[in-house]
Steps between C-alpha positions, in 0.01 A plus 500: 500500500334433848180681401457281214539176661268612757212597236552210333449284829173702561397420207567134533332479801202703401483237176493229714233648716289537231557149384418348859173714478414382183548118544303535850213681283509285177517114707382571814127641424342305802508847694221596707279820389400694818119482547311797443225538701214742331215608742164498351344856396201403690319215637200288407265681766220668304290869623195647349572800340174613517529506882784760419324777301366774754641719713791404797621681794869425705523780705466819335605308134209456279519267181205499255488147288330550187373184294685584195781437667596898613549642824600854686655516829503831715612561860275701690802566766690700209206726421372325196191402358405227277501744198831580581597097516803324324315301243576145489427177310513139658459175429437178746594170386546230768612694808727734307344819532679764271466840535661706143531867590396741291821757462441850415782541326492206282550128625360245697640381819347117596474410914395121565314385789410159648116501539429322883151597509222610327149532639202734424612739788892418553780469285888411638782476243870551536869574302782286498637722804258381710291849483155387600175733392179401620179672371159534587239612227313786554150674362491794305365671803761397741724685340303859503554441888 
């Protein structure tokens, strides 16, 4: 007989919970929705692509920008040569500077950048870890050397 008087006062009390909820929801809508706060993708700060097509150089890291919108990175530190280069494609749009790996097995895996510079011979960009990469662009022939 106890048990049941118990359950039956749990579920009295749970009803009336649910009743105190819903009159607070149904008459009191004046509730405040939290803000959310969106970052922009990129900002209104504008680069010339064309100044990015060419060959850089950070270290011994070598991107190739192609004007259709391609690339190939190799690292000269690990032994290989441009022909041997993870194929890329990228696009620039504000200072977002997207690079969309090329997977071998299937897939594409997308890194964004903030663009900070771009000049004929320097180029700076960095993640949203605070990695910083700044380039210099090279001739054909530096590379040989």
């Amino acid at each position: 007989m106890k048990k049941k008087i118990w359950i039956i006062i749990i579920i009295i009390l749970a009803a009336a919970g649910v009743a105190v909820a819903s009159y607070y929801i149904w008459f009191h809508k004046d509730y405040v929705e939290p803000e959310v706060d969106i970052a922009p993708t990129y900002h209104d700060v504008e680069f010339d692509e064309e100044l990015l097509i060419g060959l850089w150089k950070e270290d011994e890291v070598y991107y190739r920008y192609n004007d259709d919108g391609t690339a190939v990175t190799w690292d000269l530190a690990d032994d290989v040569m441009e022909d041997e280069g993870t194929e890329l494609t990228w696009t620039l749009e504000g200072d977002l500077f997207t690079h969309y790996y090329l997977m071998e097995i299937g897939g594409i895996i997308p890194k964004a950048y903030t663009m900070k510079e771009l000049e004929l011979d320097t180029m700076r960009y960095e993640d949203d870890y605070g990695v910083k990469h700044v380039f210099s662009k090279v001739e054909e022939l530096q590379l040989i050397q």
